[in-house]
N, C-alpha and C positions, 0 to 999 in steps of 0.2 A: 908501563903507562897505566895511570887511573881512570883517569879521563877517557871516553871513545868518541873523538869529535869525528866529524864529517867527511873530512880530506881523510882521517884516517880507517873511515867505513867503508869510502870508496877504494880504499888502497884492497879493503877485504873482500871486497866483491872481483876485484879485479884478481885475488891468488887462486895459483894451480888449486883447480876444486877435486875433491875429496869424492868417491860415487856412494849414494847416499845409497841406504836399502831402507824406507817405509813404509808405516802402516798409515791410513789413512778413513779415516768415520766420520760422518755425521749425523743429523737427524735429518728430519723432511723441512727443517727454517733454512738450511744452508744445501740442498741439492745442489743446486743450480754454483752455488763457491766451489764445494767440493768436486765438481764436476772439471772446474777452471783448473783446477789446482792441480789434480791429476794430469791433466793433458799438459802442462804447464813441468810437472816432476817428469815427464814423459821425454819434453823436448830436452830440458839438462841433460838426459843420458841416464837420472835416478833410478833404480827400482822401487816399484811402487805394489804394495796390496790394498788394493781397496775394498774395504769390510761393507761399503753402502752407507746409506741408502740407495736402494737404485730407482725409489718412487718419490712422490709427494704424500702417499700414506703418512699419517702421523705416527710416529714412535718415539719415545721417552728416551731422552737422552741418556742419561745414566746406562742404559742397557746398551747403546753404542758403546758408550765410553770403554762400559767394561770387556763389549768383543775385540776393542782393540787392545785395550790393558794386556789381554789375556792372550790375545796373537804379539805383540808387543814381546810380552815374555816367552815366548813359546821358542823363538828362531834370533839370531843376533843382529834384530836391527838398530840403525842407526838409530831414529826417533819416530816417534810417532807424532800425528795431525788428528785432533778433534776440532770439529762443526760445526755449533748449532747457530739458533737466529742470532744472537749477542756474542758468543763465545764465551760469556758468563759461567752457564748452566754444567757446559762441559769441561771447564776448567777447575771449576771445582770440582766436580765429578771426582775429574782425572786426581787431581791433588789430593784424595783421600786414599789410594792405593801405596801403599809401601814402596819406596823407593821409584814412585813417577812425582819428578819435578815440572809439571805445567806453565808457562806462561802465558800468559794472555796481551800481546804486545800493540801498541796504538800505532807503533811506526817502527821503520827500519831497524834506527837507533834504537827501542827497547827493545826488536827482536833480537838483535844482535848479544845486547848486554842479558839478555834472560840466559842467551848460553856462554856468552865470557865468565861473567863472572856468577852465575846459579847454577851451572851446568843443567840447565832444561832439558828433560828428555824427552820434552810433548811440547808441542805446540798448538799454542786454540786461537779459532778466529771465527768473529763471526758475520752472518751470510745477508742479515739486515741491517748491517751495518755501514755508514759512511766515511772510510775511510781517509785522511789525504792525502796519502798515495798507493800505487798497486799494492795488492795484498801481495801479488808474486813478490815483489820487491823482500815487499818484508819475508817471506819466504826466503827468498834465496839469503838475505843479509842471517837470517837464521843458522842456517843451512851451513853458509861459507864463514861461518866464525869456530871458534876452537875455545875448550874452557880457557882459560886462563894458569887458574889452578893457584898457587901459594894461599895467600891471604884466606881467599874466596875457600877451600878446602876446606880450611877450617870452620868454614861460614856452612858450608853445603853439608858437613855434618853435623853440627848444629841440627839443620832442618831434618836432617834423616833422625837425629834420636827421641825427637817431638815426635813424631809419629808412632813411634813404637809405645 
């Protein structure tokens, strides 16, 4: 299927789920999301590492990004979660690291299709932001999707030799 309509998003939220292991960071605009978000991977059953922040201290995004990059690569998790006020700052961040695919999704449906068919291995969202529906949502529509793989493979490498 090309298309990922609706009836069919909900059919993915609905499959046998997968136990996810993440990492998860933000800055001091998104405390208060990433705080949601853990508790929220908590009740799925997910393993979770949360890198922080654990204040409203200001700290520079990029230097989250990179403690999770960097726990990211360290142990076989699933994916990783960046934070900040927009999800902007840390998307790109994340998308300058070799071989981390970041999305930045507005709804379920993009979260979904960042890992159908880009195989995303971060996801960002952000903490000032009005979304129009739960972030969980989009989370979990993240979460409980699978690449795809054919076509898209050839697309996903593609984007890894740009990097190099």
């Amino acid at each position: 299927m090309d298309i990922l309509d609706m009836s069919t998003l909900h059919l993915i939220l609905e499959e046998k789920r997968v136990k996810h292991k993440i990492v998860i960071a933000a800055d001091h605009g998104a405390l208060e999301l990433k705080n949601r978000l853990v508790e929220h991977i908590r009740k799925r059953g997910d393993e979770i590492t949360d890198m922080g922040v654990f204040s409203e201290q200001s700290i520079d995004y990029p230097d989250i990004v990179k403690d999770a990059v960097e726990e990211f690569r360290s142990k076989p998790y699933t994916c990783g979660i960046v934070c900040c006020g927009t999800g902007i700052g840390v998307s790109m961040s994340a998308n300058k690291y070799q071989g981390i695919r970041c999305a930045l999704p507005q709804n379920s449906y993009a979260a979904a299709m960042g890992k159908r068919h880009n195989d995303a291995n971060f996801i960002a969202f952000g903490g000032r932001i009005e979304y129009c529906e739960p972030v969980e949502e989009m989370l979990d529509a993240y979460l409980n999707t699978e690449f795809e793989g054919g076509r898209h493979s050839r697309r996903v490498e593609k984007i890894m030799k740009i990097e190099e």
